[in-house]
Each structure stands twice: as C-alpha cells, then as structure tokens.
N, C-alpha and C positions, 0 to 999 in steps of 0.2 A: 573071470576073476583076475587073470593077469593081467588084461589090459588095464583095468580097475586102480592095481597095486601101480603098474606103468605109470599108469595117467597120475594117480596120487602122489608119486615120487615126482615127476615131472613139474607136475604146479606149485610141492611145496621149495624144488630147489628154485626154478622161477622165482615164485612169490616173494621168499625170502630174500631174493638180491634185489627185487625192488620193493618189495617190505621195509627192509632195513632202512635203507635210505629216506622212504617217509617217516620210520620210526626214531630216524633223528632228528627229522625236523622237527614233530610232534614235542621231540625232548626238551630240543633247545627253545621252541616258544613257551611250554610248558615252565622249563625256567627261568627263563627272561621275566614271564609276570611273575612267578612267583617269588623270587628275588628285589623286585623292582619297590622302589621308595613308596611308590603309590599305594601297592595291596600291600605293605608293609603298616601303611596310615592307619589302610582300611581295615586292617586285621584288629590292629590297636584298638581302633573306635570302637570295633562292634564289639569285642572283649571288654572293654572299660561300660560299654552300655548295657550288656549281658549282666557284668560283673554287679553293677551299681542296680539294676533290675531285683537282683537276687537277694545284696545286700539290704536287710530293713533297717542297718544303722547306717548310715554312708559317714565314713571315717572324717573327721573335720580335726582341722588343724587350728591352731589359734593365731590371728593376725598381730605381728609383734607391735609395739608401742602404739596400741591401740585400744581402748577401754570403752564401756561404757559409761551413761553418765552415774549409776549404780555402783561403779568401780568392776561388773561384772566382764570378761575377756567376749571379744568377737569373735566368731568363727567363721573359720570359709571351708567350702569342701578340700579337700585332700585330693592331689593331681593324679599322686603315684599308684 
C-alpha cells in the first residue's frame, strides 16, 4: 500500500510539470480559434440561421424611397 501511495505521489508531481506545459498549449490554441475573426463569422452565421429557423416572422425592414406600383412599401429581410 506504500509503495502504491509512493508511486501515486510520484506520477502525479511528474505529471503535473509536464502536464502543465501541455495544458498551456491546449489554452493558448483553444484561444486563438476562439478569438479568431473566422469562428467569430461562423458563430454569427449559425446563430442568424438558428435564429431565422426558429423565427416564423422573419423581421423585414422597409426599403426607403421605394414603392410599389400600388403605392404599397417593399420590404427586405432585416440584417441585424
């Protein structure tokens, strides 16, 4: 049982000094992409496609100085 508790002390102060050092790199790529312009896009898109999914009115905005020949307003989707 000593040797056990030994050994278990042993691998975790090991592990940990080179644990650590993976566990920063794991951080720093971790945030890199998640920071990064591109998954920031991509986050956007899939939320806006999520969003508009879910939504059965999709919000439309009216196109200014533009009419029909009715006199009725055009509309286009809504960006935001």
């Amino acid at each position: 049982m000593i040797q056990f508790v030994i050994g278990a002390a042993a691998g975790y102060v090991f592990g940990t000094k080179a644990g650590r050092k993976r566990f920063e790199q794991i951080k720093k790529g971790y945030e890199t992409a998640v920071n990064s312009p591109v998954t920031k896009s991509a986050v956007r898109a899939g939320r806006k496609a999520l969003a508009d999914r879910l939504d059965p009115q999709p919000r439309m905005k009216e196109v200014k100085n533009l009419r029909r020949e009715d006199g009725s307003a055009v509309l286009e989707p809504d960006e935001d």
